[in-house]
N, C-alpha and C positions, 0 to 999 in steps of 0.2 A: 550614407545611411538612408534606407528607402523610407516612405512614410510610414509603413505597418511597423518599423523597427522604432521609428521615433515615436508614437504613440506608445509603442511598448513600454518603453524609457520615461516618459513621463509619467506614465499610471505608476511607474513601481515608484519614482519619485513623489507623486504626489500623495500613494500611499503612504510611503514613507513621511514624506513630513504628516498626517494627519495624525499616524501615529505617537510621532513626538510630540504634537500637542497637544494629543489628549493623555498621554498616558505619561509624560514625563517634560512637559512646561509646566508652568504657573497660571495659565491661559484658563482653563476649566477643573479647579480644585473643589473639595467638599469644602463649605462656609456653614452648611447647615444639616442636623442628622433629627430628622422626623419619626417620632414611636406613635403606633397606635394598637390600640388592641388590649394594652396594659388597664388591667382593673383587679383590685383586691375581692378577686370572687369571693362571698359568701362573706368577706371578712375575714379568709385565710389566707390569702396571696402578699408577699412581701414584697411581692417585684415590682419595681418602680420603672420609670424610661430612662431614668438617667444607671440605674443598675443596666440594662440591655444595652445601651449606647457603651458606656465599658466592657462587658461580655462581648460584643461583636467585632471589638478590636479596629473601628472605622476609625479614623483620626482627621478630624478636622484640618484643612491644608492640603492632605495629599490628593493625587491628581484622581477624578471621578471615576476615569476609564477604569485604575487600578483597583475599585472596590471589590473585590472576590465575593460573589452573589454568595455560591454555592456553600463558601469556605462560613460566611459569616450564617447561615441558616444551620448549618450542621453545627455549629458553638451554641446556637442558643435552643434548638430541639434538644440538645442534654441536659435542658432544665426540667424535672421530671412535669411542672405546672402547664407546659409550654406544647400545646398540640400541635401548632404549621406554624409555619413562619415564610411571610412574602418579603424579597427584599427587591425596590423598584428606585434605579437611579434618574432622577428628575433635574435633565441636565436645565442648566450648566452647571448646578453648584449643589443642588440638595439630595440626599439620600432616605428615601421614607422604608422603615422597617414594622411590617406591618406583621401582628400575632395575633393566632388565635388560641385562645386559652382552655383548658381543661374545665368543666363543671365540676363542682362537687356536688355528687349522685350516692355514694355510699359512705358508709363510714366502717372501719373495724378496729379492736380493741388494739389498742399498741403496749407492749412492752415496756415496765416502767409507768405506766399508766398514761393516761390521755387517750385519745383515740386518734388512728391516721386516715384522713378523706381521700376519698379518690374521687375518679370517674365511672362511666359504664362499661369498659373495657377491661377495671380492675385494677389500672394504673393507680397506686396513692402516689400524692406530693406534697403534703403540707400534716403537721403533726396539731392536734388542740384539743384545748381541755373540755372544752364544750364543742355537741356535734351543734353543727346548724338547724334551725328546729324543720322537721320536713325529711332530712335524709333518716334513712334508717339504719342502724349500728348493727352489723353482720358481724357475727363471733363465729370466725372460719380461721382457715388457717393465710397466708397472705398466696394463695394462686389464685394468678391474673382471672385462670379460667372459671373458676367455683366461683370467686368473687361476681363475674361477670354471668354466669348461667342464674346465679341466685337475684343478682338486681334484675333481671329479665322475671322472674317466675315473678317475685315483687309486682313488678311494673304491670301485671296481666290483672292483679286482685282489684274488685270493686276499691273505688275509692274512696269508700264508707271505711272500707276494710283497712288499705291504708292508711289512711287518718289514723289508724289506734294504732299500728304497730310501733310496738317499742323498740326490740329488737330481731334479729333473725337468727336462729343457730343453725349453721349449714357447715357438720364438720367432712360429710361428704357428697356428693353431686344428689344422693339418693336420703338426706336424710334430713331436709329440710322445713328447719319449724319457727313457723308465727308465733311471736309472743305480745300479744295485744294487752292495752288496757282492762282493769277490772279484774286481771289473772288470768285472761283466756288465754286459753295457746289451741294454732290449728297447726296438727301435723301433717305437712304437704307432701313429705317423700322427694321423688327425683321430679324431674321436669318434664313428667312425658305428659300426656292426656290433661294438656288444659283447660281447653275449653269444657272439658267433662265433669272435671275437680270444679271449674266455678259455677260450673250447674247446680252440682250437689250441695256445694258450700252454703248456695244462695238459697237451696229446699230448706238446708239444715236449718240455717238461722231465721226463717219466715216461720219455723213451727214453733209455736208458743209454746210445746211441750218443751222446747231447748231452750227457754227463756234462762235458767239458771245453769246452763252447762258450761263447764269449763274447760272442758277440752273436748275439741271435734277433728278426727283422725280419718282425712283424707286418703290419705297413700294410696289404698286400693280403694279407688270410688265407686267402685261394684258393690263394695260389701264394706261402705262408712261404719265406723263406730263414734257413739258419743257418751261423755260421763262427766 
């Protein structure tokens, strides 16, 4: 056997054995399973680290090399609370599963009653009887996207404006209305020409002749109506 043959022969051996001991000795086992990222946002999240450490299906003992990244990320993104998910093996022994969590940014009326939070994307995951105080309670129907174009239109209003709203009714992309404090309601319409609508918004409510108006109808901002 020439040299370049015997080199050969030992790489595949010495692969081989590296494999057996990482992947099926006793040599380099998980001893310890690390969460971070777990927090009861807003006071609506149930999920604990010791819940995720079950869900990922890791088991303390078995050999490190064998921990499936991929397999144990895809089990816990099907938590609808649950945005990314890092999973980093820290040889020799510990495995850190690190998550990043969903906001609660909206709320909308659920079924049954209570109300279900989500995020900015329109995702809900958690169902409660009180919204968090700050979000605003969207009475839509549950698409991801209305959900998501309505917290956007939201997020654009002075934050004087915010502050009062109580809730939003947005039963379709174009027919979206502030319901503020004191009984005001501002009819927004769809999402187009925004910067224009909080021009107008901000003329309206600067004129003291609108000191008592209770509704200011944005939609066509060329041609505002108030009463």
């Amino acid at each position: 056997m020439n040299r370049k043959k015997t080199y050969i022969v030992a790489t595949i051996i010495l692969v081989s054995l590296l494999a057996y001991l990482l992947g099926w000795s006793g040599l380099m086992t998980v001893d310890q399973i690390k969460v971070s990222g777990v927090s009861k946002t807003q006071k609506v999240s149930t999920l604990t680290a010791k819940k995720v450490i079950k869900l990922s299906g890791i088991k303390i003992g078995q050999p490190i090399a064998r921990v499936n990244a991929s397999s144990v990320k895809r089990k816990l993104l099907a938590l609808p609370q649950v945005l990314d998910v890092n999973v980093n093996r820290q040889l020799p022994s510990s495995v850190l599963i690190e998550l990043k969590m969903r906001k609660v940014e909206i709320a909308v009326t659920a079924s049954g009653g209570g109300f279900l939070v989500g995020d900015a994307s329109g995702v809900t995951f958690a169902k409660v009887k009180k919204v968090p105080r700050g979000v605003p309670i969207i009475k839509t129907s549950t698409s991801k996207f209305l959900l998501s174009q309505t917290l956007q239109v939201f997020q654009t209003l002075p934050t004087k404006i915010q502050n009062r709203v109580i809730s939003i009714d947005a039963k379709t992309r174009d027919s979206i209305t502030f319901n503020l404090t004191r009984g005001v309601q501002i009819i927004w319409g769809g999402s187009e020409e925004q910067g224009l609508k909080i021009e107008v918004l901000n003329q309206l409510l600067a004129d003291p002749n609108n000191k008592n108006v209770k509704n200011f109808d944005i939609s066509s901002p060329l041609a505002p109506t108030v009463r």
